[in-house]
C-alpha positions in Angstrom: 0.7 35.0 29.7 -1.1 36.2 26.9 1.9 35.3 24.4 2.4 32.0 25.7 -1.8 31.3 24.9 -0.8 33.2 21.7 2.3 30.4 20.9 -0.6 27.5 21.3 -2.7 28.5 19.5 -0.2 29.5 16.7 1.4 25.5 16.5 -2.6 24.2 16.5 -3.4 26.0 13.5 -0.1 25.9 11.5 0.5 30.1 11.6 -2.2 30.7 9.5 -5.0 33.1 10.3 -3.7 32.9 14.2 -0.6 35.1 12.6 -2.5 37.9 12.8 -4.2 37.3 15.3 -0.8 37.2 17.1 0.0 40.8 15.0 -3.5 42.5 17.2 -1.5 41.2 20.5 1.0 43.0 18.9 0.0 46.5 19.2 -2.2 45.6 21.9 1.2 45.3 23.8 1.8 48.7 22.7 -1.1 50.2 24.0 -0.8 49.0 27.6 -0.1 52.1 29.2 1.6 50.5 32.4 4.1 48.6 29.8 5.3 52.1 28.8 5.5 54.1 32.0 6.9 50.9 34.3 10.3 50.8 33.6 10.5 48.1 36.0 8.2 45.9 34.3 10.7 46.0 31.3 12.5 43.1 32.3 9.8 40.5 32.7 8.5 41.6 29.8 11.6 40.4 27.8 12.0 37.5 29.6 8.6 36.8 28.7 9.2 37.4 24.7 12.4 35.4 24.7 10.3 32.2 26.9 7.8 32.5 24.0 10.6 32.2 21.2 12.5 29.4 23.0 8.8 27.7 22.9 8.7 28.4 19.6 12.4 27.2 18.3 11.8 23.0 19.3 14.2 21.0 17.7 13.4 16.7 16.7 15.8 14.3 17.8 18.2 15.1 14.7 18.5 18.9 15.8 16.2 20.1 12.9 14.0 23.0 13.6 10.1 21.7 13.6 7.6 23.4 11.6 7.8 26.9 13.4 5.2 29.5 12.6 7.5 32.2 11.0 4.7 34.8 11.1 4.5 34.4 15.4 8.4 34.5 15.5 8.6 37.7 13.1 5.9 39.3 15.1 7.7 38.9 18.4 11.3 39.5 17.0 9.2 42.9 15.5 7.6 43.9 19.0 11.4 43.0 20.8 12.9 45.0 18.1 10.5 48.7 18.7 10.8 48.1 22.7 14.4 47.8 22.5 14.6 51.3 20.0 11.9 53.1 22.6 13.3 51.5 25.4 17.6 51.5 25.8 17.3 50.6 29.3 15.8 47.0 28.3 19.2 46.6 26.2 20.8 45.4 29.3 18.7 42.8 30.0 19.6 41.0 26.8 22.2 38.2 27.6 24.2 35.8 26.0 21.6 33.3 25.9 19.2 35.8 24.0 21.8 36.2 21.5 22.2 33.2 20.4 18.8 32.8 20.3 18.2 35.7 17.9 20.9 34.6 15.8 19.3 31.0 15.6 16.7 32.5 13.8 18.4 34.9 11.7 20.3 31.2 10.1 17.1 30.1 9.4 17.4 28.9 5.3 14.5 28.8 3.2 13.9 25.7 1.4 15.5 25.9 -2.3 13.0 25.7 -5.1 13.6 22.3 -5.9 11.7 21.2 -2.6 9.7 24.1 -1.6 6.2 22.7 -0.7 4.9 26.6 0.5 6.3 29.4 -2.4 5.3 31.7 0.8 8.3 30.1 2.9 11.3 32.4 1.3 9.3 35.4 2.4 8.3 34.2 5.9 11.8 33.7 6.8 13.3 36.6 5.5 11.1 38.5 7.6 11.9 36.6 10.3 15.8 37.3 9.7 15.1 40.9 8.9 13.6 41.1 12.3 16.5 39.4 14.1 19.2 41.7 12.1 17.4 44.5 13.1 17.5 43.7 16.6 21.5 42.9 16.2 21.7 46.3 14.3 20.4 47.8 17.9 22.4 45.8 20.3 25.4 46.4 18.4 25.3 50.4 18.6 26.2 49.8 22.3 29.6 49.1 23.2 30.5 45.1 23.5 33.8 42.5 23.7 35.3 41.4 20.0 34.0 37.9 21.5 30.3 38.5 20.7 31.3 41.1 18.5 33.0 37.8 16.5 30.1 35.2 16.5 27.8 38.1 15.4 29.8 38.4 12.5 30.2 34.8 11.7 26.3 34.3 11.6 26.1 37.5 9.1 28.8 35.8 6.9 27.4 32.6 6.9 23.7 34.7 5.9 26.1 36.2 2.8 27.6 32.8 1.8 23.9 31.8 1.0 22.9 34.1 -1.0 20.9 31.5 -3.2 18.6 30.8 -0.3 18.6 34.6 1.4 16.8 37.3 0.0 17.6 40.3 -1.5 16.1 42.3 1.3 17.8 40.1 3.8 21.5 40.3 2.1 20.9 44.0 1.7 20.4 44.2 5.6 23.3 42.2 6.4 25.7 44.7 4.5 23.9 47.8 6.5 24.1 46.2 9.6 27.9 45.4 8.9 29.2 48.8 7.8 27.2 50.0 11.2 29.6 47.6 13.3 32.7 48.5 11.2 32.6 51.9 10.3 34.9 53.0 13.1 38.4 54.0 12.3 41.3 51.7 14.0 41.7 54.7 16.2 38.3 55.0 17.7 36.7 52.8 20.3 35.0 50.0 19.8 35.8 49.7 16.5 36.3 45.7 16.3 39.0 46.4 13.7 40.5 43.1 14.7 37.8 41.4 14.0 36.8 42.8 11.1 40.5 41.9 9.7 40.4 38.3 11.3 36.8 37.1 9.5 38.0 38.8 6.3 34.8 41.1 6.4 36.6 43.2 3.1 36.8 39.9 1.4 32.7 39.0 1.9 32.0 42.5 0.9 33.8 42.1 -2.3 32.1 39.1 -3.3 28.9 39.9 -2.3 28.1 43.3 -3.3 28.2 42.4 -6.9 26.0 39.4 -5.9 23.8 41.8 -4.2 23.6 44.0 -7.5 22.4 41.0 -9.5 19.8 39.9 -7.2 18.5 43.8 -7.5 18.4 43.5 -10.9 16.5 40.2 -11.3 14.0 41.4 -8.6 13.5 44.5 -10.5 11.9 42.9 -13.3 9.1 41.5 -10.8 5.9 42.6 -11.0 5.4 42.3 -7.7 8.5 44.2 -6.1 7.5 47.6 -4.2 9.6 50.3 -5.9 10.8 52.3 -2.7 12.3 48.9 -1.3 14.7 48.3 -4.6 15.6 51.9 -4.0 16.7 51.1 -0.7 18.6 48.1 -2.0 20.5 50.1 -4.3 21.3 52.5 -1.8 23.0 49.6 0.3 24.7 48.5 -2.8 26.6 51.8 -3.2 27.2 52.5 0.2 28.8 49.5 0.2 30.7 50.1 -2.2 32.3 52.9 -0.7 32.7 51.2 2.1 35.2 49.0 -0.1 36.7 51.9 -0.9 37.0 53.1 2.5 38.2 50.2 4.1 40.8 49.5 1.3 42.3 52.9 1.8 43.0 52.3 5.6 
């Protein structure tokens, strides 16, 4: 029950200092040697990450989010994310519920500058939704129905279409995890070809890898932007534009 103490304490203090404190739990959960040789334990071990993120995602009476601690949430979505890359077996305890879970968070939107009240709050929620994508980028390597396949893909488009709010990081893993789900040939299974036709996937690619490209190119002249990460970024942006390529000669 140590997360669930850890949640508390994280809404009594606002996600300050307590966030890392929550990060020590963190790799202390790593360190547990029965949590890596029990594969049996796997399974309340989720469960008991996804009761600490429903905790966390309360909702007023209007349906908005309360003030969440983004540094708690990014930490769990983090740890989720490793156990699931260390741990395959665990992927089949993730259900339909969990998903739509994850992909409430990864549509968290960042306040726009006009009313920011914490310049901090862009970057707490695109880790956040760099988390969560990561953790889609995972699940979807495994084979799964064009139904979920679909409202995975509508939540990545809907991240695309606000590209004023989302980060350059976060846009950049959107296209990654997107030519990952789609770079199957029509031929090959689980391809989700269909899908990828229906949502017009080509269509948000076009209009958002020169998006992307500007973003890069502002961020570059921050002093504050780590060099190997816009690297990265550009990397995506010309991938994906040979995925446009690609998918325009099929």
């Amino acid at each position: 029950r140590i997360l669930h103490v850890g949640i508390e304490r994280m809404r009594d203090h606002g996600g300050g200092m307590e966030g890392h404190r929550f990060l020590d739990w963190q790799h202390m959960a790593f360190s547990l040697q029965s949590w890596k040789k029990d594969e049996k334990d796997l399974g309340p071990m989720w469960n008991e990450f996804t009761q600490c993120l429903k905790a966390i995602n309360t909702k007023d009476e209007h349906g908005a989010n309360l003030n969440n601690p983004c540094s708690a949430i990014a930490a769990i979505l983090s740890t989720m994310g490793a156990f699931l890359r260390f741990r395959p077996a665990l992927v089949k305890c993730v259900n339909e519920h969990d998903l739509d879970l994850i992909l409430s968070f990864i549509l968290m939107e960042a306040p726009t500058p006009a009313n920011r009240g914490d310049e901090n709050a862009a970057a707490r929620i695109s880790d956040v939704q760099k988390d969560g994508i990561g953790i889609l980028g995972i699940l979807c390597s495994e084979a799964h129905p064009d139904p979920i396949n679909e409202k995975i893909c509508a939540v990545f488009l809907t991240v695309l279409m606000r590209h004023n709010s989302a980060t350059t990081a976060v846009m950049s893993e959107v296209l990654n995890a997107m030519m990952d789900m789609y770079s199957a040939d029509e031929d090959e299974p689980n391809n989700h070809e269909q899908v990828f036709r229906k949502k017009d996937v080509l269509g948000a690619f076009q209009k958002s890898v020169p998006i992307l490209k500007r973003k890069i190119r502002e961020d570059e002249k921050m002093s504050d932007v780590d060099d190997a990460e816009v690297e990265f970024w550009k990397e995506t942006a010309l991938n994906a534009t040979r995925f446009i390529r690609y998918k325009k000669g099929n």
